[in-house]
N, C-alpha and C positions, 0 to 999 in steps of 0.2 A: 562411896566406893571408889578407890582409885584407881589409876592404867593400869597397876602391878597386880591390881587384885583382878582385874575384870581380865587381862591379858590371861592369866593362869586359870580361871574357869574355863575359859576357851580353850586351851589347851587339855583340859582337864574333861569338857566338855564334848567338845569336836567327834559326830557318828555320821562319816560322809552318806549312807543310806537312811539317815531318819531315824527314829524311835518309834514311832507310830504315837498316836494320840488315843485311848480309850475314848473318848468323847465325841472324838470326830468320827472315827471308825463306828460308833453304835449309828451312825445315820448315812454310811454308806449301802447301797442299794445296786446288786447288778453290776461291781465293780465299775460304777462312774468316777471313784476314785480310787488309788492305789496307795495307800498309809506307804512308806518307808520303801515305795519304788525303786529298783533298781538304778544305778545311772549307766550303768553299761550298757544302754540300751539306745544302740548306733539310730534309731527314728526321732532321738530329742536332740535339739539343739544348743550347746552349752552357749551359756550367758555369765557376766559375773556381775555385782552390785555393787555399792559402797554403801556399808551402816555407815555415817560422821557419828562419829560422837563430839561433840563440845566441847572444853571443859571451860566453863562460864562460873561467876564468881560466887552464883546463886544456886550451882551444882548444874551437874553431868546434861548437855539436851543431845537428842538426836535429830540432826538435821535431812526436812524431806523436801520435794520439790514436788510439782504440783503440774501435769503436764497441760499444755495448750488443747481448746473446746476442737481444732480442726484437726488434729491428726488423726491418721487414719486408722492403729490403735491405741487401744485404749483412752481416747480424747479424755480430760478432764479428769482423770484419776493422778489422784496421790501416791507416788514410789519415791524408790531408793535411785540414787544416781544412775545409772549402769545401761550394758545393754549385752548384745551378742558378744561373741568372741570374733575375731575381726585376723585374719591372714599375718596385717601388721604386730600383732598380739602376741606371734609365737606361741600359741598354746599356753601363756602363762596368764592366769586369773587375775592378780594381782592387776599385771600393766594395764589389763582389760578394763578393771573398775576404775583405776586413777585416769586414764585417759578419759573415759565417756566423763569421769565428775567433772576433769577438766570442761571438756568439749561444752558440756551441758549448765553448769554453775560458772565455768569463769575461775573457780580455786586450782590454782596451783599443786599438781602432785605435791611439789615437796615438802607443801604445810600439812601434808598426812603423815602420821604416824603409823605401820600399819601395828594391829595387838593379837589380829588372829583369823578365823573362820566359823561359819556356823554351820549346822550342816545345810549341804546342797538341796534345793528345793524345787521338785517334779508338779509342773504346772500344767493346769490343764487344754493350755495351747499347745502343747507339745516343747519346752523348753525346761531347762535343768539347769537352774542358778544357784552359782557359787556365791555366798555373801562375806564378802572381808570388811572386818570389822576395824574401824581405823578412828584416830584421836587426831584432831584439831587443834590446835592453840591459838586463840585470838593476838593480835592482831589476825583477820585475813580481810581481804577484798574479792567481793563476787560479778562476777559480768554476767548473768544464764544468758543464754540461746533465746533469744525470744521466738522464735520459730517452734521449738520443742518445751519452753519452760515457762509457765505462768509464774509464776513464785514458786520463790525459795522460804522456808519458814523453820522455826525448830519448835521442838516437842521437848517436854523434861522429860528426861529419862527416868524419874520418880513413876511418872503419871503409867510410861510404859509399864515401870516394872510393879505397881499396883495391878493385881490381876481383877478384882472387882471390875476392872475399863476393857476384860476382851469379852468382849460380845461372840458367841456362838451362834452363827446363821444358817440358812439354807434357802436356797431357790430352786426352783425343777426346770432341769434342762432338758430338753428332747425322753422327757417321761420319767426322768430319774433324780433325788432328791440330792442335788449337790452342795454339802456345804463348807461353810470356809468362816475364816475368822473376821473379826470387826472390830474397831477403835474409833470415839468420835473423840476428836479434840478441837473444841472452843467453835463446835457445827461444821468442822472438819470429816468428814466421814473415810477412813482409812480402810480399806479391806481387802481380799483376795491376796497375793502373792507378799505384800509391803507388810499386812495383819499378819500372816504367818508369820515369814520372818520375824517381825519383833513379839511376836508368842513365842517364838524359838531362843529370842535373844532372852527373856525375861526366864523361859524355862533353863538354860545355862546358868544364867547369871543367880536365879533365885530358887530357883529348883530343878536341879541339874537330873533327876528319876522321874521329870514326866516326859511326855514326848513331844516328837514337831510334827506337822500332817501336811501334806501335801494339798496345792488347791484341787 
């Protein structure tokens, strides 16, 4: 799949409130979660991410980073670069994701390409992330944060967009069945907010009539 083709799904693709998910929504209970939530909704906090895409000689990886066991959230979980939106930011999503990958990986904004968006994704911390989808080209050089960053690693983008590899889960929060999506790669265990996303990335890219579900 090339930039030109994956760029234009995206475009083709892009529903800033979601699609909702038949499959995740049959295990919603008590609205613990909200399919295709609002984002107008002034009590979530915008954030943006950066999908990487690769393009490596052996086909398409998406690069993820892997946060440090001390931080105070989320310690030891698998995501996409990114973070809040930040004053500095001006309200643009974009500058939001290229900065934190910088800040956080050590890459250079300007070995990004960007190719597009997916839609905005309502988490169940109360946050509403924009995910820009951007293309790499090797050569680059990474420094992470070691503070914030245990490793940086990539994924084939094959393996993501193999849907056999999303696991459909659930756990019970405070009495109610909440569930969310899942990926292992190579005893990698990928889930909640990073799983959507590249469920959302794979439903674009390879079947652009299912939906995307909120954690």
């Amino acid at each position: 799949m090339t930039r030109e083709v994956i760029a234009r799904k995206l475009a083709d693709g892009f529903n800033p409130r979601g699609r909702g998910d038949s499959a995740l929504e049959a295990l919603v209970q008590g609205g613990a979660v909200r399919p295709g939530a609002p984002i107008d909704d002034d009590t979530l906090t915008p954030a943006a991410v950066l999908v990487p895409l690769v393009e490596r000689d052996g086909g398409m990886t998406v690069m993820l980073t892997k946060r440090t066991a001390h931080l105070a959230h989320h310690p030891g979980q698998i995501s996409f670069p990114g973070g809040r939106l930040e004053p500095e930011d001006k309200g643009d999503f974009a500058t939001c994701a290229l900065r934190e990958t910088e800040e956080e990986t050590g890459l250079e904004r300007r070995k990004v390409r960007l190719l597009g968006r997916l839609d905005d994704y309502v988490t169940g911390t109360g946050f509403v992330i924009t995910p820009l989808v951007g293309i790499i080209d090797p050569p680059f050089t990474l420094s992470p944060d070691s503070f914030e960053v245990a490793e940086v690693f990539e994924v084939p983008l094959s393996f993501i967009l193999d849907q056999a590899n999303h696991q459909l889960q659930s756990r019970e929060v405070r009495g109610m069945q909440r569930p969310f999506w899942a990926l292992t790669w190579q005893e990698r265990l990928i889930w909640g907010a990073t799983a959507g996303i590249l469920v959302n990335l794979f439903e674009v890219l390879v079947s652009p009539h299912s939906g995307v579900s909120p954690e």
